[in-house]
C-alpha positions, 0 to 999 in steps of 0.5 A: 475552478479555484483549487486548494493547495497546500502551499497557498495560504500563511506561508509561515504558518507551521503546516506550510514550513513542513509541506514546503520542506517536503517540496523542496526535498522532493524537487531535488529527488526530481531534479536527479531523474529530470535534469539530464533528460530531453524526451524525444520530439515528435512531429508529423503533418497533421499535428493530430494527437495520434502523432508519435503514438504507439502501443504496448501490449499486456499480457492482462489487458492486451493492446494500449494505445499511448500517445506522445505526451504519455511516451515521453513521461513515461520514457523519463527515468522519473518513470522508469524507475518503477521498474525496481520497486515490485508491486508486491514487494518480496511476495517473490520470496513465497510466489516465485512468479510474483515479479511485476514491478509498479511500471507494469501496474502503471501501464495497467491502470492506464489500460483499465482507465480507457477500458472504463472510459471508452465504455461509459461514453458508448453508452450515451449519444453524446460522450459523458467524458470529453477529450480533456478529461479523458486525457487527464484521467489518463495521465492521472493513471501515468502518475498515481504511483510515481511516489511509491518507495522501496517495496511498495507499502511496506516502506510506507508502515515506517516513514508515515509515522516518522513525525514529518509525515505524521504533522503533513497528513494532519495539515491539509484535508485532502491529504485526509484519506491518502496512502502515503505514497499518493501524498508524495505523488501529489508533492512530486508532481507538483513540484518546480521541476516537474512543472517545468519540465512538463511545461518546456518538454512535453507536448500535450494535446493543447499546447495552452492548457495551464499546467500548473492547473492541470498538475493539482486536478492530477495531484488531487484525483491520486489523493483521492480528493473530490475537485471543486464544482465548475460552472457549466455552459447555460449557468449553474455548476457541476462537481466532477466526482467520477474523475476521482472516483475513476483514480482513487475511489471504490470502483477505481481502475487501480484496483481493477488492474490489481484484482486481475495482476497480483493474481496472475503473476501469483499464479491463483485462479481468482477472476471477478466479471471484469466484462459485466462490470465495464458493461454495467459501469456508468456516471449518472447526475444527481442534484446536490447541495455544495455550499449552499448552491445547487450543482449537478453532480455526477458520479461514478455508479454501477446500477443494481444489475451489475452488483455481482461483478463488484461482489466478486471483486470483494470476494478477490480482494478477501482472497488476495489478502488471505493468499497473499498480502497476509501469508505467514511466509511473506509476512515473515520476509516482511518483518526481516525488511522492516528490520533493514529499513528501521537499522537504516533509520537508527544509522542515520541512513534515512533521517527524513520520509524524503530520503525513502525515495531515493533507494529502490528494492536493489538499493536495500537487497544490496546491503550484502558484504558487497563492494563499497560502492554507491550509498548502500555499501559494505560499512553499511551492512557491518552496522549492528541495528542499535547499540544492544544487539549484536546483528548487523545490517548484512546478517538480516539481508542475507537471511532475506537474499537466502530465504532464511526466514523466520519460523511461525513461534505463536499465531494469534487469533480468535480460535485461540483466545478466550475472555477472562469473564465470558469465555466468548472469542475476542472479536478481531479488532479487539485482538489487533488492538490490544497486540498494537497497544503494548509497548515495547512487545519485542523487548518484553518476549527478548526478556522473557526468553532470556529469563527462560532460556537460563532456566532449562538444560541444554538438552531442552534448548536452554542456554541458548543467548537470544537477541532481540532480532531473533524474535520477529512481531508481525499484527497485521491490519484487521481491514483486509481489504478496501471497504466497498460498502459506500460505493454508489448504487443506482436503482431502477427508479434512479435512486442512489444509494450506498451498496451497504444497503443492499449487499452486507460486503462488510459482514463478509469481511467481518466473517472473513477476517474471523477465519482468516486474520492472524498475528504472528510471532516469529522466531529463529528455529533453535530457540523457538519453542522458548520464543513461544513460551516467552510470548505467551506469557507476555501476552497473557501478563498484558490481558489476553486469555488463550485456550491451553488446547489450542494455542500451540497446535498449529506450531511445528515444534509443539511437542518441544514447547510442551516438554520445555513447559511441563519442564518449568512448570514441574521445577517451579520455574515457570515465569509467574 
């Protein structure tokens, strides 16, 4: 099976300059958690895989076997340094029980992936998924996160497009559809030193497995790329897609262990079928074209009996974002991290994506007039973000450390625009992107406050100095949640087809985020309702009509607003 790799081809060519930068940088993160490690040896008189196995149980899926290779990985500090970066990242600020970290999501994963397995071959004489894929899929759900930086993905929203990043997802197609985070997993794993230290440290279930080979299937399932068709006993090929699509697909293990997890520490009662689904789960094979030949592939499906399962996971995952992936309150703690990490990158701090991985979410809450020791120290935090603004680096941490949030200024969303022309409510994605396409937004609402701010008396609020770190912009992603639409259907008569075609999710979605998507502007509480003001009128001077009866009705200091306006308005100093 011949893979495609990135660092394979015109070695000088620009795209391979930057992956082999990034693999450079990469091995010496790897070197710093590896080098001093010696996994333990384990021996026994069989020599069966079981050797050395043990189990660790889950309060969401219960008992997991591991076996050695899997302990000794996931012993290494590589591995133990999930421990501190959360899951949700600060959503503990808001859920206070929200606490689990990417290690007890990786044991999740791992959890659902022999769930899933052991399931799909019950349901066949002969197992569908033999023992090498079964362990591969495994050690693929080990790995899949092992490139997650600081606070999950909000870090990844800043370096993905840093220019280094930006040049080597375009580079390479299977980096095409991956999150940021699976990228460095992919770069991370393939790595010199991984390499060798899995080769000269871990004992896997054969000792004469290639593992160069083995390390890109892995690199190319977390990707979520499909990997090349395979001759089989007896002639012709076949393409294994249910080995990504277990990884990183629409019914993926990821998800199900999320689904269930981020839920349960939050403490909402959102559930989906996960019984029904592992009993209705299966991989099916069907004839395809693949470069001119015919190949048998098989697939990950579920067949139309077992739709209500997966409808429930969408409507999970909708719920999940509403209650907390896009909750003001964490948006809010979001927007101050973004803050930190974006001083941290003005300070020179973090000058490449690589140097995200380095830091976990102590390294950041850290930057706090604590004692000088370790990289993120005390001449850190005294450090304003830039050179206009007088907050430094340990004012917003504390904010955050304090839960010193910002306050809600003005909620944007179809309830309260209108279009010039029609009247009609904007459509969502119109509203995102119109807010993502305005340039300089904080600037132009820092300015205009400003300018507002010296024309009303104090006992309005006037007077009041505002700084651009005063004002907090948060235009969350309109897709609140992974499309399901093309996940694999199979019918009675054995067809397959897309779910779209028999259940509409995506006019869920649509419907969904019509109710439950906003975009917020937050402020300090002092100067809110100037904020508030100040950026409706931005927005109104770069196209946006809002509906005078409702865009303030949800903020708590609407009658402030409403006096300091009528205050304006009556003097003739409303901004024009």
């Amino acid at each position: 099976m011949a893979l495609e790799c990135p660092n394979t081809g015109v070695l000088d060519g620009e795209e391979n300059r930057c992956y082999q930068d990034f693999s450079k940088r990469a091995d010496e993160f790897v070197k710093k958690f590896l080098d001093d490690y010696k996994p333990n040896r384990y021996t026994g008189r069989d020599g069966g895989d079981n050797v050395g196995s043990k189990v660790i149980h889950d309060p969401v899926w219960g008992t997991t076997l591991f076996y050695r290779w899997e302990l000794q990985l996931l012993d290494s500090p590589l591995l133990q340094r999930l421990r501190n970066i959360n899951q949700l990242g600060l959503a503990a600020s808001t859920y206070p029980s929200a606490r689990h970290t990417r290690f007890e999501h990786t044991l999740g994963v791992m959890s659902v992936v022999t769930k899933m397995v052991d399931h799909i071959n019950q349901r066949e004489r002969t197992p569908v998924i033999g023992k090498r894929d079964f362990y591969t899929l495994r050690l693929a759900a080990l790995l899949h996160d092992v490139g997650h930086c600081f606070c999950s993905h909000l870090s990844e929203s800043i370096y993905g497009k840093m220019n280094e990043f930006v040049l080597l997802k375009k580079s390479f197609h299977i980096f095409k559809t991956a999150k940021e985070h699976e990228i460095f997993a992919y770069i991370i794993i393939n790595t010199p030193t991984f390499k060798r230290f899995l080769q000269e440290n871990i004992q896997l279930w054969d000792p004469a497995l290639d593992y160069e080979q083995l390390l890109v299937e892995i690199g190319y399932m977390i990707v979520g790329a499909n990997l090349p068709k395979s001759k089989i006993e007896g002639g012709g090929y076949e393409k294994k897609y249910y080995l990504t699509q277990i990884i990183n697909g629409q019914y993926d293990a990821d998800k199900l262990d999320y689904l269930r997890r981020d839920s349960y520490t939050a403490g909402l009662a959102l559930t989906y079928d996960i019984d029904r689904f592992l009993y209705k789960i299966q991989v099916r094979t069907k004839e395809e074209n693949v470069g001119g030949e015919t190949v048998r592939g098989k697939h990950l499906v579920i067949p139309t009996a077992g739709i209500s399962a997966v409808e429930e996971m969408a409507f999970s995952q909708l719920m999940l974002a509403s209650y907390i992936y896009q909750h003001q309150k964490i948006l809010a703690v979001d927007a101050l991290i973004q803050d930190v990490v974006q001083g941290l990158v003005n300070n020179e701090k973090l000058t490449h994506p690589c140097d995200f991985l380095n830091y976990c979410d102590n390294d950041l809450l850290g930057i706090y007039k604590q004692p000088a020791d370790g990289d993120f120290n005390l001449k850190i935090s005294d450090k304003t973000f830039d050179s206009v603004t007088r907050k430094t680096m340990g004012d917003i941490v504390k904010r955050i450390k304090n839960r010193e949030l910002p306050k809600r200024a003005l909620t944007v969303n179809p309830s309260v625009l209108l279009k010039d022309h029609e009247q009609k409510p904007y459509p969502v994605p119109d509203i995102a992107d119109r807010l993502q396409n305005i340039q300089e937004l904080r600037e132009d609402i820092c300015a205009m406050a400003t300018q507002i701010s010296n024309e009303l008396p104090k006992n309005l609020g006037g007077k009041e100095p505002i700084d651009k770190y005063d004002i907090h912009i948060s235009i969350p992603k309109t897709s609140i949640a992974k499309d399901l639409s093309n996940a694999l259907v199979i019918t009675p008569t054995g067809k397959f087809v897309s779910l779209s075609e028999i259940v509409r999710l995506s006019d869920w979605a649509d419907a969904f985020a019509w109710h439950k998507w906003n975009a917020y502007v937050f402020s300090r509480a002092d100067v809110l309702p100037i904020v508030s003001i100040a950026a409706k009128i931005v927005f109104e001077k770069r196209g946006l009509c809002f509906d005078e009866d409702t865009v303030f009705s949800g903020i708590k200091q609407n009658e402030k607003i409403q006096e300091a306006t009528s205050y304006l308005k009556e003097n003739n100093k409303y901004p024009s």
